[in-house]
SEKE-972640 format. One record per residue (C-alpha): x, y, z; residue number from 1. Coordinates in nm, 2 decimals, m for minus. Example, Ala and Ser with C-alpha at 12.3 -4.5 7.8 and 13.67 -1.06 7.14 Angstrom:
<rs>
@x 1.23 y m0.45 z 0.78 resi 1
@x 1.37 y m0.11 z 0.71 resi 2
</rs>
This chain:
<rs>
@x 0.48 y 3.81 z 2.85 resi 1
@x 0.49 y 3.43 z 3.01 resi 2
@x 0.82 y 3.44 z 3.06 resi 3
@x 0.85 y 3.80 z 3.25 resi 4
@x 0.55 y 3.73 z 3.43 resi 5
@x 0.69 y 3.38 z 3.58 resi 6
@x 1.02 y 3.58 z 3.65 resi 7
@x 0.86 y 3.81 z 3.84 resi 8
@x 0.70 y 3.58 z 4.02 resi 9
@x 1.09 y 3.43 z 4.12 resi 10
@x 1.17 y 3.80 z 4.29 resi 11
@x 0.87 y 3.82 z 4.53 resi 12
@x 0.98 y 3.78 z 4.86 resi 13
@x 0.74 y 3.55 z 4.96 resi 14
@x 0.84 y 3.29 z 4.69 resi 15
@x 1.21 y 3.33 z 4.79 resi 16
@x 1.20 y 3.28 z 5.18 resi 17
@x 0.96 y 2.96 z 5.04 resi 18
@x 1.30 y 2.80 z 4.82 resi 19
@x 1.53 y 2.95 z 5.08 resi 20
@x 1.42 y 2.72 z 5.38 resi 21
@x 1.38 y 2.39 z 5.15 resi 22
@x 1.63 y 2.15 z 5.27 resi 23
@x 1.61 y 1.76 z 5.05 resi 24
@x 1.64 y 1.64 z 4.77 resi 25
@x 1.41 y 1.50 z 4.58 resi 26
@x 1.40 y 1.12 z 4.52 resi 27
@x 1.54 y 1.10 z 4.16 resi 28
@x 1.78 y 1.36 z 4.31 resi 29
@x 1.91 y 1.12 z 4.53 resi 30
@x 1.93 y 0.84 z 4.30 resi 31
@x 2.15 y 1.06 z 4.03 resi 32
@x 2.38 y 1.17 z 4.34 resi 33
@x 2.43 y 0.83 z 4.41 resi 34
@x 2.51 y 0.71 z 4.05 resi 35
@x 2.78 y 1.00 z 4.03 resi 36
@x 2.90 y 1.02 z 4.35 resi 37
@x 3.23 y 0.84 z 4.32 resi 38
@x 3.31 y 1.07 z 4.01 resi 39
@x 3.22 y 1.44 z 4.18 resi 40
@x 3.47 y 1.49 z 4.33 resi 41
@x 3.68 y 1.56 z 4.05 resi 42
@x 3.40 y 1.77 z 3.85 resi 43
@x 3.34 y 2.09 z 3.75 resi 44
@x 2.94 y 2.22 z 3.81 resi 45
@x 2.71 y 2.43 z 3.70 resi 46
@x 2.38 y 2.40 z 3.93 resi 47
@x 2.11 y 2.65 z 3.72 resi 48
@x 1.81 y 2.79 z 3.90 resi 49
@x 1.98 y 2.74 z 4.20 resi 50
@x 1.73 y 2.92 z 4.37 resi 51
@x 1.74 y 2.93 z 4.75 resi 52
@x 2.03 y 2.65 z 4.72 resi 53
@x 1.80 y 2.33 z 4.79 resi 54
@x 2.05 y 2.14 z 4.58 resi 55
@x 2.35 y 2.37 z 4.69 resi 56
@x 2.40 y 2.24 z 5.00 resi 57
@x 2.39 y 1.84 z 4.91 resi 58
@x 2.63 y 1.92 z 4.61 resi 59
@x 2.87 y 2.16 z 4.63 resi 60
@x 3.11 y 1.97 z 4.91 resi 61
@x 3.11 y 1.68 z 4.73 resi 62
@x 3.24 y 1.82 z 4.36 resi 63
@x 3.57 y 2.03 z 4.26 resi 64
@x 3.46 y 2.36 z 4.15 resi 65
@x 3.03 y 2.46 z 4.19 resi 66
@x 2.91 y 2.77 z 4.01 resi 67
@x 2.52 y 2.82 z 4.10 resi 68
@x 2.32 y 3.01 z 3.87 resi 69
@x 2.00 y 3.22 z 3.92 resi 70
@x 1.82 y 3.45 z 3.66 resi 71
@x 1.64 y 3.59 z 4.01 resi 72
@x 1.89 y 3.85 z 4.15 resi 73
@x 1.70 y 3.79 z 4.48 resi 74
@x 1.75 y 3.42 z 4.49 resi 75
@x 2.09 y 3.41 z 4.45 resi 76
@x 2.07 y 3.73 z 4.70 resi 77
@x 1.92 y 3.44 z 4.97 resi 78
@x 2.13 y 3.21 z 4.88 resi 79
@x 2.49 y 3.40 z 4.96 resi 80
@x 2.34 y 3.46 z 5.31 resi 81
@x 2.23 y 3.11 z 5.31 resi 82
@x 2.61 y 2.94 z 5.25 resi 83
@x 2.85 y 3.29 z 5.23 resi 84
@x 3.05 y 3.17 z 5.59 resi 85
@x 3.03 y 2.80 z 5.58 resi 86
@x 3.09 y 2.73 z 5.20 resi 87
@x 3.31 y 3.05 z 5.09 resi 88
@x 3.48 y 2.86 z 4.79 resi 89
@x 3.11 y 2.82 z 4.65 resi 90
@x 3.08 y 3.06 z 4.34 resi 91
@x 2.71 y 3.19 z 4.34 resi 92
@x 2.56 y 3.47 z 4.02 resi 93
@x 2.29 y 3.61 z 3.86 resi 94
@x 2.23 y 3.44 z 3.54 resi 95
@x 2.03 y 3.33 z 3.25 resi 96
@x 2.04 y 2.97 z 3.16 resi 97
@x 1.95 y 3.05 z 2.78 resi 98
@x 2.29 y 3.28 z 2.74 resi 99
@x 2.57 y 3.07 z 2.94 resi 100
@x 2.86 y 3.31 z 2.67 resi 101
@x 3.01 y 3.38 z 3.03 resi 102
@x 3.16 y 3.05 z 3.06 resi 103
@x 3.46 y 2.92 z 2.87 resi 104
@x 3.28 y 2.62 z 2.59 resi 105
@x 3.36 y 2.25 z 2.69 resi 106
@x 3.38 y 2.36 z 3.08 resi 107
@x 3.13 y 2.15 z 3.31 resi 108
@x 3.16 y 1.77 z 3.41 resi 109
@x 2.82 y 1.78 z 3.55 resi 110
@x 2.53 y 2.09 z 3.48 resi 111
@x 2.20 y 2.04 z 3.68 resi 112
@x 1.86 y 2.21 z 3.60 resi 113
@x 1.65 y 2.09 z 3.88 resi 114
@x 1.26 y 2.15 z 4.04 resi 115
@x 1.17 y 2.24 z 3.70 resi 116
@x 1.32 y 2.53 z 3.63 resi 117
@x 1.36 y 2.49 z 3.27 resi 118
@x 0.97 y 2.46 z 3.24 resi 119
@x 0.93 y 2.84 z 3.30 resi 120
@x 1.03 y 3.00 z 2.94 resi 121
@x 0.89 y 2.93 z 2.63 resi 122
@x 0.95 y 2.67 z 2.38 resi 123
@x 1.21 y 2.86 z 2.17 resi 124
@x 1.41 y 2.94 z 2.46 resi 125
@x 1.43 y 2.58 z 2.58 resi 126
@x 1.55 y 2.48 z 2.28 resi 127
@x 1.81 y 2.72 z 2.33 resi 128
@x 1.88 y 2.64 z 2.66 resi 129
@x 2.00 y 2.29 z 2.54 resi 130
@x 2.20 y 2.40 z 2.30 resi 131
@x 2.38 y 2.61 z 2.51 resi 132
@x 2.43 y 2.33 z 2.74 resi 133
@x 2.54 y 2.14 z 2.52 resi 134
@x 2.87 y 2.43 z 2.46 resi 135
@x 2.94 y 2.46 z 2.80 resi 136
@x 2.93 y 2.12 z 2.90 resi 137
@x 3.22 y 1.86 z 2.88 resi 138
@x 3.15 y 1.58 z 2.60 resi 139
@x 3.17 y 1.26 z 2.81 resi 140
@x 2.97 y 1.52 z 3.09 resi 141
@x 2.66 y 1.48 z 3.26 resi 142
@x 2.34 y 1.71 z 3.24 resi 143
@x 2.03 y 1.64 z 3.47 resi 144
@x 1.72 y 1.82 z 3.50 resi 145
@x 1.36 y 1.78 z 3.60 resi 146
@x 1.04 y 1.83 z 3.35 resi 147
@x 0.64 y 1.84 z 3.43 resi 148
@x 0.48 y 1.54 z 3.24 resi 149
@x 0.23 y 1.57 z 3.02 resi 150
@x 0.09 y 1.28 z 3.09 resi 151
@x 0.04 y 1.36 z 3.48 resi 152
@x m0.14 y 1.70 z 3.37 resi 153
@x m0.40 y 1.48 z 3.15 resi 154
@x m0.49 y 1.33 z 3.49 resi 155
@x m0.57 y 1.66 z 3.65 resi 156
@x m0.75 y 1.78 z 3.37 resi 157
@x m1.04 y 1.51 z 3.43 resi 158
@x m1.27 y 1.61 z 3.61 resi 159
@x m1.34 y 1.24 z 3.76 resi 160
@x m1.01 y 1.22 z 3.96 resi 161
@x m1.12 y 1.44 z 4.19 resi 162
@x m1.38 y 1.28 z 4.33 resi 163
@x m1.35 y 1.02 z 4.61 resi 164
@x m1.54 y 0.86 z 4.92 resi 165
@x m1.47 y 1.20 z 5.10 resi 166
@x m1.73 y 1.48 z 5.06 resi 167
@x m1.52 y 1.77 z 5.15 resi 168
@x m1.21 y 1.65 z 5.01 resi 169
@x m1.41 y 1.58 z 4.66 resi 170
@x m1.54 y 1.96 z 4.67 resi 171
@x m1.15 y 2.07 z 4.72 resi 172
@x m1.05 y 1.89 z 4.43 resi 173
@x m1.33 y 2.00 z 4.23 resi 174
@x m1.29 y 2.39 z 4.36 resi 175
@x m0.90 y 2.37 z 4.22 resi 176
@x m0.96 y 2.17 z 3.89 resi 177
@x m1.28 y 2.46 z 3.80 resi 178
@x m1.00 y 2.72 z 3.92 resi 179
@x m0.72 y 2.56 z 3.69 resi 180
@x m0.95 y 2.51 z 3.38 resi 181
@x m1.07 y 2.88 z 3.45 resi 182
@x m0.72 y 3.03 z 3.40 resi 183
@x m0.65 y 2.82 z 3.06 resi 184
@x m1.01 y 2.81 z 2.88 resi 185
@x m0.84 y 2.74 z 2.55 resi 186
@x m0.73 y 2.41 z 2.70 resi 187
@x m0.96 y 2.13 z 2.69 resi 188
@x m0.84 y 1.72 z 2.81 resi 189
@x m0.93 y 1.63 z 2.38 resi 190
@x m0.65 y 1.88 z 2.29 resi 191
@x m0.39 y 1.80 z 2.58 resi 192
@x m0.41 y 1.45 z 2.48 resi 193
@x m0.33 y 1.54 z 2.11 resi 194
@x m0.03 y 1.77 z 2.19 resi 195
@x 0.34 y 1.67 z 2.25 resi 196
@x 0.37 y 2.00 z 2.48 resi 197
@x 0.18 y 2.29 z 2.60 resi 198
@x 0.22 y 2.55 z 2.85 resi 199
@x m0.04 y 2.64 z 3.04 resi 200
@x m0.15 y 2.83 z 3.47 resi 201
@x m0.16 y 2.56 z 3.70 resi 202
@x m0.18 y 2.57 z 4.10 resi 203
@x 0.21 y 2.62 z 4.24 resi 204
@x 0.25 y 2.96 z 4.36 resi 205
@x m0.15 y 3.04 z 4.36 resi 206
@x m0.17 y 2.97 z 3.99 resi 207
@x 0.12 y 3.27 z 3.94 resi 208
@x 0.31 y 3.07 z 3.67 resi 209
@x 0.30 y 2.92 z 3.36 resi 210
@x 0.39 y 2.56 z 3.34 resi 211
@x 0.55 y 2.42 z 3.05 resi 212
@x 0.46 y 2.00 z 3.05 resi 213
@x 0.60 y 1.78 z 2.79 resi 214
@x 0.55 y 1.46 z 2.71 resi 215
@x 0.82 y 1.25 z 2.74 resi 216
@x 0.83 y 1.08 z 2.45 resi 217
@x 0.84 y 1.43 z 2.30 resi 218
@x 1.10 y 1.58 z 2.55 resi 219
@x 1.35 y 1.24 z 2.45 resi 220
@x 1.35 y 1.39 z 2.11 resi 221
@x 1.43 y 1.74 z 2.18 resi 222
@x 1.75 y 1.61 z 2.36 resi 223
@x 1.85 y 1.43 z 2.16 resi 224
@x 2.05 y 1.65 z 1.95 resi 225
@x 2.24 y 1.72 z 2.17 resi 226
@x 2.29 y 1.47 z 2.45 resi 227
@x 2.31 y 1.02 z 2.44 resi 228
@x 2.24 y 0.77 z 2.67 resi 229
@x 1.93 y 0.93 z 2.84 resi 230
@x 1.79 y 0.80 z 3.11 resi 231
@x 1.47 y 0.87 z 3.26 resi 232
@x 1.34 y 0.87 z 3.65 resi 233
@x 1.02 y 0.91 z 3.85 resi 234
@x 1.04 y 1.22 z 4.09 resi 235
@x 0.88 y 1.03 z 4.34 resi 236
@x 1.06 y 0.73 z 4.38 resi 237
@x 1.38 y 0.77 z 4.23 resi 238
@x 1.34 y 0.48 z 4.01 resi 239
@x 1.43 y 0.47 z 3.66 resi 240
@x 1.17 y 0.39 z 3.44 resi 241
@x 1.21 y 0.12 z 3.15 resi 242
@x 1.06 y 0.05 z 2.85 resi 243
@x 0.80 y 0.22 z 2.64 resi 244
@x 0.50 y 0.11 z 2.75 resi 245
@x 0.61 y 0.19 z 3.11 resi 246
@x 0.70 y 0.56 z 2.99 resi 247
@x 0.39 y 0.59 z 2.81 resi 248
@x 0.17 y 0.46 z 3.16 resi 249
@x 0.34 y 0.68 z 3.35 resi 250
@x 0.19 y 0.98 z 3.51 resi 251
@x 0.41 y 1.13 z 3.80 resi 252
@x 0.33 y 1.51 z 3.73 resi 253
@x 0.73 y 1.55 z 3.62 resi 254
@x 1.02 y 1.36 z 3.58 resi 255
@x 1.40 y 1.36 z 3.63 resi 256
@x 1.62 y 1.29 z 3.26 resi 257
@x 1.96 y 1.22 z 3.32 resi 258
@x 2.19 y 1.28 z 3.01 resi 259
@x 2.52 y 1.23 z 2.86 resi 260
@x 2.65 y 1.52 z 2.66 resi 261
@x 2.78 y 1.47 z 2.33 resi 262
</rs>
C-alpha cells in the first residue's frame, strides 16, 4: 500500500508542475558534479527519478550518453516537453528503478538517484534496488544518491525544537509536529532512537508520502555489498563529512552518499 500510495502521489498534476519548474542543484549535487566533471564527458548515465528533470538539465550536456528514468509516466511526460527541442539526443522513459532487466549488465559509468527518490518503496525493494544497480552499473563506476537521515527526524520528533522566542512561529512548529505525530501514532522519539530505519508520513507534499529515513551508520552497511569507497555529504553544504563521531552528530534531515561500484 506505501508504495502505490507514494506513486500516486508522483502522477498528480500538482506535484509534477512542482518538480517540473525546479531549476538547481542541490549543494552536495554540486560538489559530486565537480568531483566528476573532468571524467563525464566520456560516461554513460542513468539519472533515476528524474522527475521534472531538475538534474537533467545540469547533466546531460556534460556526459556521453544520459538515459533518465521515471516510474511516473507523467513525470517523464513533463520532462520530454521540458528538453524534447533543445536536448534531442537526451533519452527519457518510464521506468522502475527496482527492475533495470532493460539495460544491457556492466552499462553505466555514472547512475544517480537524487532528492530522495529511493526513500519512497519499502525496505525490500531498496535492497533490490542496489542490487540492481550494482548489474547495470560499470565496476570502477560511480553511483550517487540522496537519503533522509534518521538522525535529522529524531530532531523533529521532540517536541522542544519547536519552540523559540517567537510566539506565532512556536505555535506553527507545534501545529505541524502534533500533525506529524498524528499520522504515525505507533512512532514515539524512545523507539526512533532505537531503530536503524523506519518509514513513517511526514510534511512534504501535505503529509501525502511515506518517508523512508535511515540512519547512516545503517545505510553504509546496506551498501556495502555492493559498492567501496563511500563517501558521505551534507545536503546543505556540500561538504563531506568525516569521521564517526561527526556522522553520528550530524542531523541534516538527509544526506548525499557517493559510491564506487564494485
Amino acid at each position: 500500500m506505501v508504495k502505490e500510495n507514494n506513486q500516486k502521489t508522483y502522477t498528480a498534476s500538482s506535484i509534477v508542475r512542482y518538480y517540473a519548474q525546479l531549476k538547481a542543484l542541490q549543494p552536495a549535487e554540486e560538489t559530486v558534479l565537480a568531483c566528476l566533471r573532468e571524467q563525464l564527458l566520456k560516461m554513460k548515465m542513468l539519472d533515476l527519478g528524474v522527475g521534472g528533470g531538475r538534474t537533467t538539465q545540469h547533466f546531460a550536456p556534460l556526459v556521453s550518453e544520459y538515459i533518465g528514468l521515471d516510474y511516473s509516466s507523467e513525470m517523464i511526460a513533463a520532462c520530454k516537453q521540458r528538453f524534447s527541442l533543445s536536448h534531442p539526443a537526451i533519452s527519457l522513459e518510464v521506468g522502475d528503478a527496482r527492475d533495470l532487466s532493460r539495460f544491457s549488465d556492466n552499462y553505466f559509468d555514472f547512475i544517480l538517484f537524487s532528492f530522495n527518490g529511493i526513500d519512497y518503496i519499502s525496505h525490500r525493494d531498496r535492497l533490490r534496488v542496489f542490487q540492481e544497480i550494482n548489474g547495470v552499473g560499470k565496476s570502477g563506476g560511480y553511483f550517487c544518491f540522496s537519503s533522509h537521515n534518521i538522525q535529522g527526524l529524531e530532531q523533529e520528533f521532540d517536541w522542544r525544537n519547536k519552540l523559540n522566542f517567537n510566539p506565532f512561529s512556536s505555535y506553527v512548529n507545534l501545529v505541524m509536529w502534533a500533525i506529524m505525530r498524528g499520522c504515525n501514532l505507533s512512532m514515539s522519539l524512545h523507539k526512533l532512537k532505537a531503530s536503524n530505519y523506519v518509514i513513517i508520513r511526514d510534511e512534504p507534499h501535505n503529509f501525502r508520502l511515506h518517508n523512508y529515513y535511515v540512519r547512516p551508520a545503517e545505510q553504509v552497511k546496506q551498501l556495502e555489498p555492493y559498492f567501496r569507497n563511500i563517501k558521505i555529504y551534507s545536503w546543505k553544504t556540500g561538504r563531506e563529512i568525516n569521521g564517526e563521531k561527526e556522522l553520528l552528530l550530524n542531523t541534516d534531515m538527509w544526506l548525499y552518499y557517493l559510491c564506487v561500484i564494485r
